[in-house]
N, C-alpha and C positions, 0 to 999 in steps of 0.2 A: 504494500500500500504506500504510497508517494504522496506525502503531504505537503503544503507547504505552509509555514507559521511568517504569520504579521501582526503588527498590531492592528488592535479594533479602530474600526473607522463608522461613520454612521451609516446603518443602514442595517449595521448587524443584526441588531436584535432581532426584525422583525423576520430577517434570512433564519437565525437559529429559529424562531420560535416557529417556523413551521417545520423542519428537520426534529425538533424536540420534542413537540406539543406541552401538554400541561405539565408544569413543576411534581415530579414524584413526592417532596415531601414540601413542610412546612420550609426549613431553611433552607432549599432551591429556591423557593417562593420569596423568600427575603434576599437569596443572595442575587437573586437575578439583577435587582436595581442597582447593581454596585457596579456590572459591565457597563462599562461607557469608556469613552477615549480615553487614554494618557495623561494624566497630568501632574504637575508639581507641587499646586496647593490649591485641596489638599495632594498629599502623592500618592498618587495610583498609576500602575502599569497593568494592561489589558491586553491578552497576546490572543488570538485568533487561527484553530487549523482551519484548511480546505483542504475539501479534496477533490479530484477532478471527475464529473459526470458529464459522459459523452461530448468531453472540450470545453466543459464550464465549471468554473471555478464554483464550489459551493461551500459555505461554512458549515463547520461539524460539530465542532468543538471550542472551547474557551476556556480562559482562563485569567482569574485577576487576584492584584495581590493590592492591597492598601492599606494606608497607618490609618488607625482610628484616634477620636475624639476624646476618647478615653481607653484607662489604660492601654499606656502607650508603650508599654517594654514588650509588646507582641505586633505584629503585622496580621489584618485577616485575610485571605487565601480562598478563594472557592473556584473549584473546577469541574466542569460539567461537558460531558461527552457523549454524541447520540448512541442509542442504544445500539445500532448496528456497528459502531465504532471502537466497541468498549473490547478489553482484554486484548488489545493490539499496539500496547504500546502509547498511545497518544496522552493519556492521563500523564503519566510518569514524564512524559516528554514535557507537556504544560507543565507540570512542576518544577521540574529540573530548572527551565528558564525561567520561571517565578522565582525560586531561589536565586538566580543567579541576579535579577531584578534587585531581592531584597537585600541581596549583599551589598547594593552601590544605593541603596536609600540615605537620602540627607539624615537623617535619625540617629542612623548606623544602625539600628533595630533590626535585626534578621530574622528573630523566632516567629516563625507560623502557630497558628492559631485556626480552627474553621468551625463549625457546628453539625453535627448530622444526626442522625434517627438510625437506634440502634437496629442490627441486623438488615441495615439497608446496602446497595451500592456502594454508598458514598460511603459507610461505617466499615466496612471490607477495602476502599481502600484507601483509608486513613490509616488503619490500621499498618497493610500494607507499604504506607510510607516511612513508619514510624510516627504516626502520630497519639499520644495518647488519652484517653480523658483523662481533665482535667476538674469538670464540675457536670450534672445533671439539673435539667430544667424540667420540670412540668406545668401545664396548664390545668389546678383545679378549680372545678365548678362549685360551689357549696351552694347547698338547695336553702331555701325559705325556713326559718325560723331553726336553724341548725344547733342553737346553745340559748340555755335561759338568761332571758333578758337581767344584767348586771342591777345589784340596790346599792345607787349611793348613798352615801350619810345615813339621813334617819328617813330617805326614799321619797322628797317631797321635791316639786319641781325646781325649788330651788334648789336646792342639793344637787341634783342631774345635772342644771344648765353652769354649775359650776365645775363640773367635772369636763361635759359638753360641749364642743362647740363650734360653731361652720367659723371656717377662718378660708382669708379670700386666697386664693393660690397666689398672689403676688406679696404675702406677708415676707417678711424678712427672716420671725423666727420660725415659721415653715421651713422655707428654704434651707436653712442651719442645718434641722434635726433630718430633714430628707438627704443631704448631701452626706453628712456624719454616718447614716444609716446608710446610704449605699456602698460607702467606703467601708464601713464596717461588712457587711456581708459579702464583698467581693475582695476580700482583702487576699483571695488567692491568685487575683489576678492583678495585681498592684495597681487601683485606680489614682491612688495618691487621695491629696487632698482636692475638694472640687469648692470654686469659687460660689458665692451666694450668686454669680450672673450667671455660671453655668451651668448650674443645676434650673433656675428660672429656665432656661430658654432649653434646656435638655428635658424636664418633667414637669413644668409647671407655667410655658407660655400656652397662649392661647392656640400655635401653631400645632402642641400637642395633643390636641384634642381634653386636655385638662379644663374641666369646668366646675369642679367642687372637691373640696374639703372640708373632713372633718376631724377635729383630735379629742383626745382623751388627756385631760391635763389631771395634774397631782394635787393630793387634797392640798390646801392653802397650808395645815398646818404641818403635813408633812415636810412641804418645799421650802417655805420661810420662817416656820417656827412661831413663837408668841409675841405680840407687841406688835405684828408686821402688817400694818392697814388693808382690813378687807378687802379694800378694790384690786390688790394684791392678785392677779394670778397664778396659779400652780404652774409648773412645768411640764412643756408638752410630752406625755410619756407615750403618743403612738400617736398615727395618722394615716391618714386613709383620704385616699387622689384618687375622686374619679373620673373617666376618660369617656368622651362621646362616643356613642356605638349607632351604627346607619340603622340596626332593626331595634326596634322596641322590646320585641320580643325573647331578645338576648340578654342573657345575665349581663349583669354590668362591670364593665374593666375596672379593676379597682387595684392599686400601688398602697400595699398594709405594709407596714414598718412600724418602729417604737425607736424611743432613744435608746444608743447602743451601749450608755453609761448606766444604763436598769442593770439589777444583775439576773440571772436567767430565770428563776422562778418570777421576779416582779417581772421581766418582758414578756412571759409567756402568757399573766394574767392580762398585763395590760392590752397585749392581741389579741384575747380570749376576748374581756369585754367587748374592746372596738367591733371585732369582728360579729360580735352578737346583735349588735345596735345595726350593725351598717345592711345584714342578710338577714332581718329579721320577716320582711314584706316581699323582698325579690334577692330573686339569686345574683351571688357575684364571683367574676371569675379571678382567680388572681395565679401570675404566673412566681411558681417557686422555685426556689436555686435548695440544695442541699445544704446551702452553706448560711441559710436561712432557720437557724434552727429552731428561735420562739416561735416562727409562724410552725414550722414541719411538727411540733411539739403538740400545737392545736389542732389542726389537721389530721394528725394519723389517726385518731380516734376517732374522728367523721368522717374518714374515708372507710375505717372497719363496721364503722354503722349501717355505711348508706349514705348518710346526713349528706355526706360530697364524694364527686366521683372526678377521677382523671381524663381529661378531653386529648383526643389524639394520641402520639406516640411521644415518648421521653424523647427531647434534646441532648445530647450530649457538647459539650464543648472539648474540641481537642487539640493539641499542642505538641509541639515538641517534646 
């Protein structure tokens, strides 16, 4: 078979997507929007096989390598090969010069990184490349009324709406504990620290489909003690981002966290409430990392119930 490799130019995608047809998995589905041309900032290299039919050059295959937005001591990597193409060599080929791409990155970053669904194509060969997990994603569903609704204080509406409360996504101490919390649970893929602007415009502008907040703050006198003026807030000990969804009908996207300075029994409760208040009338979906342990702590025991169930196949994230 006589290929020949360039880089992507426009017009590709819409050449592969009729050679490909529909994305086999979820992270086909996300990687696809990452192919597009070359460029330095941000830095992306996009390599392109053909093969030749009946004297016409046609795309078969791809392949792109780029630095992300966050954690940046990894480059992501996704290659995708039509089905008539595969076990001939060409994957491995797109790799090779994708490595060879990420060795000459402004960064100097070379470690690959990609995502797939296990027992798939693409998990056979990552594997085969050397690639290993590194972390598991699920998306779980949790159905209606999954955990008994939390009693503040002495259970009277005041007492709730102090514990309670919608806070606008553009708050400043939103942003804090959401950035804190993401760093904290991804801390195996080193995001660093992430700014109060980028975490706004990463999970909490309006371009992300974020349109509500709600947190679970600390009794007044746990947080500040005696003497400290009632109008005094508690500290935000969880929160919960939801995200526009096109059907109505769909559980609702929801981003559960807590401050990552609770220690694990108070994070587990404080997710345990939030979470009871927020899936009490509709279902919400929330995607979990392994490395999420107060949320995976409330979950496992509503996913043994029923109460919630896993949608799709496990993600895996894999690496060098």
């Amino acid at each position: 078979m006589a290929l020949e490799y360039r880089e992507w130019k426009e017009g590709d995608d819409l050449a592969l997507l009729e050679i490909w047809g529909g994305p086999e998995t979820l992270p086909a589905e996300q990687f696809r929007a990452a192919l597009a041309p070359s460029s330095n900032q941000p830095w992306r290299r996009c390599i392109v096989a053909e093969d030749v039919v009946d004297g016409v050059r046609i795309p078969v295959a791809a392949g792109v390598v780029h630095e992300a937005s966050l954690h940046p001591e990894r480059l992501w990597a996704y290659i995708e090969v039509a089905k008539d193409h595969r076990r001939s060599g060409v994957g491995a080929t797109l790799l090779t010069m994708l490595r060879r791409e990420a060795g000459n990155s402004p960064s100097g970053v070379s470690k690959l990184r990609s995502k797939v669904e296990p027992e798939t194509a693409g998990a056979a060969f990552a594997a085969a490349a050397g690639l290993a997990p590194i972390q598991r994603s699920q998306l779980v569903v949790v159905e209606p009324e999954p955990l008994t609704l939390p009693r503040f204080g002495d259970g009277s509406e005041e007492a709730a709406s102090e514990r309670v409360e919608d806070l606008a996504t553009g708050s400043v101490e939103l942003s804090d504990v959401v950035g804190k919390y993401y760093s904290h649970v991804h801390h195996w893929d080193s995001p660093g620290e992430l700014s109060i602007a980028t975490v706004q415009r990463l999970f909490l502008h309006d371009l992300t489909g974020a349109h509500g907040a709600i947190v679970l703050r600390a009794p007044k006198a746990s947080a500040f003690g005696e003497g400290v003026p009632a109008s005094r807030k508690g500290k935000i000990q969880a929160f919960a981002i939801s995200y526009a969804q096109g059907n109505s009908d769909e559980p609702s996207d929801v981003f559960l966290g807590h401050d990552p300075e609770l220690s694990a029994a108070d994070a587990a409760f404080a997710v345990r409430d939030l979470l009871a208040l927020i899936a009490y009338q509709h279902p919400v979906l929330l995607e979990v990392d392994d490395s999420m342990t107060a949320l995976r702590a409330v979950l496992e025991p509503l996913l043994e119930s029923g109460k919630a169930h896993i949608r799709g196949a496990d993600t895996l994230i894999v690496s060098d």
